[in-house]
C-alpha positions in Angstrom: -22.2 -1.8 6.5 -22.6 -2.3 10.5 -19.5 -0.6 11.0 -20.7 2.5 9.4 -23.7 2.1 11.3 -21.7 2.6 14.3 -19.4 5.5 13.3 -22.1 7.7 12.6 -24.2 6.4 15.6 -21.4 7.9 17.9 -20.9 10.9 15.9 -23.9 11.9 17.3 -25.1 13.4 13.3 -27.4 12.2 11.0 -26.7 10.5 7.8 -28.6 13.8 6.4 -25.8 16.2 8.7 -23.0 14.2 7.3 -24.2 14.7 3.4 -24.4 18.5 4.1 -21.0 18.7 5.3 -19.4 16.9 2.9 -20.1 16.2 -0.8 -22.2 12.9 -0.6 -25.6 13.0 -2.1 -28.1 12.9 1.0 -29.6 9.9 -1.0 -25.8 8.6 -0.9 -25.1 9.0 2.7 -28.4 7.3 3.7 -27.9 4.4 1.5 -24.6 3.7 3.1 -26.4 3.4 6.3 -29.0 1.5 5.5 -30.3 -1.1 7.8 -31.1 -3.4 5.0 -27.6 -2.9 3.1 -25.7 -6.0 3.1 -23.2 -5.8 1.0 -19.8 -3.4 0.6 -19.7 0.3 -0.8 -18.5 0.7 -4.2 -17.0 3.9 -4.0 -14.3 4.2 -1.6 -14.3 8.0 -2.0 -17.9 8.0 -0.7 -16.7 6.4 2.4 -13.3 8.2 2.8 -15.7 11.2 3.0 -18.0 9.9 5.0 -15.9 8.7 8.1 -14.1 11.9 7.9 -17.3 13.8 8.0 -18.0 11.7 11.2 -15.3 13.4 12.5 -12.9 10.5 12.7 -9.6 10.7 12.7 -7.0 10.2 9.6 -5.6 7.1 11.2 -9.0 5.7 12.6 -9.7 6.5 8.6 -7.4 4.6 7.6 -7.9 1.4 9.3 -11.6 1.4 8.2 -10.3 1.7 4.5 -7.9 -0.6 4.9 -10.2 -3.2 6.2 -12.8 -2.4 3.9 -10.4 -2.4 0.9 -9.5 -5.9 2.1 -12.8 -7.3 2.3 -13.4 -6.1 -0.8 -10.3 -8.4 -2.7 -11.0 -11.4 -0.4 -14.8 -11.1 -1.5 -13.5 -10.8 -5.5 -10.7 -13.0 -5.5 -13.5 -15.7 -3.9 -15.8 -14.8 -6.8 -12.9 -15.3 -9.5 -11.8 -18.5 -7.8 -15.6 -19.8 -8.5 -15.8 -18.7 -11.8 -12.3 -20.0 -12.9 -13.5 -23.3 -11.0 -16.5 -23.6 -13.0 -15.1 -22.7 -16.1 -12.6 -25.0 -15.6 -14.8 -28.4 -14.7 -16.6 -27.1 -17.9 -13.6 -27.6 -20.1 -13.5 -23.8 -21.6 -10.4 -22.7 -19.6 -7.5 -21.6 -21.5 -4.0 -21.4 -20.3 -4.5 -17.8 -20.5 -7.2 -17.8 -18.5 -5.4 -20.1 -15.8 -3.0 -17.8 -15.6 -4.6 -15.2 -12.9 -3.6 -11.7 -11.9 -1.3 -12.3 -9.0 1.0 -14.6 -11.2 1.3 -12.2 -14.1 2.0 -9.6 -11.4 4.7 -12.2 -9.9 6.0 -12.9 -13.6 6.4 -9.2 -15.0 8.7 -8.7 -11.7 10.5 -11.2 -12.4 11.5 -11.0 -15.7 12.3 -7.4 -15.0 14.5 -8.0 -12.3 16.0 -11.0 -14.3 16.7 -7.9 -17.6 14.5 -10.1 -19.6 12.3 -7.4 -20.7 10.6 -9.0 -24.0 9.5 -11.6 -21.4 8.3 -8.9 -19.0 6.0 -7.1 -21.6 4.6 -10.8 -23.0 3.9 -11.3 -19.0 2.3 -7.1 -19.0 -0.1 -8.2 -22.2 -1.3 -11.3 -20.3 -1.5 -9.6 -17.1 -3.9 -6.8 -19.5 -5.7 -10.0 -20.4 -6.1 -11.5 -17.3 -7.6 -8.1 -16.0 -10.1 -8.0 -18.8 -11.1 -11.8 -17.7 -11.1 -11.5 -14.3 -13.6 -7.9 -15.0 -15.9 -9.9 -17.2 -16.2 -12.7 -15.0 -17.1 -10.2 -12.3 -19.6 -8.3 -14.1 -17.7 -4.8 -12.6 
């Protein structure tokens, strides 16, 4: 990730400095600098640690988790979107299945708000299914 790239470039440390001042496996901090790595960190703890170790700041931390954290959703919601598309054109979607995350999420409010709680926990079950679906299709 370029942008951890450049924090640690203008810390003025090593990737090797940063794993002995906090608790990331020197292996670890390397890796999340690596030239060659393309793709997100998994383990937002890893980089919480990281940037701090960097010696950012707790708001300048922030931002960099909360952009990261969004990347993150945009790049799995795009990769659910696919898959539900393609399961879809191949006929093998359910209604359950069509009904994603975010509108189970929208549902269970609802019906609380509305006192229809029997209605809220049938939403809670498929938003528990929904989950499992959308982790499968994933492969997390």
């Amino acid at each position: 990730m370029a942008v951890l790239r450049l924090v640690l470039k203008r810390s003025g440390l090593t990737a090797g400095q940063i794993s002995a001042k906090t608790s990331i496996a020197r292996s670890s901090a390397y890796n999340l600098v690596a030239p060659a790595r393309t793709g997100l960190p998994t383990d937002p703890g890893q980089v919480l640690l990281f940037l701090r170790g960097c010696g950012l700041q707790l708001d300048q931390v922030n931002k960099i988790m909360w952009a990261w954290e969004r990347l993150g959703a945009d790049r799995r919601k795009h990769r659910l979107n696919t898959a539900r598309s393609e399961s879809m054109r191949s006929g093998m979607a359910t209604q359950r299945e069509v009904a994603g995350v975010e509108e189970c999420i929208e549902q269970v409010q609802r019906a609380r708000a509305a006192g229809q709680l029997t209605a809220a926990v049938g939403w809670a079950r498929r938003l528990t299914e929904a989950l499992s679906t959308e982790h499968a299709q994933l492969g997390t």
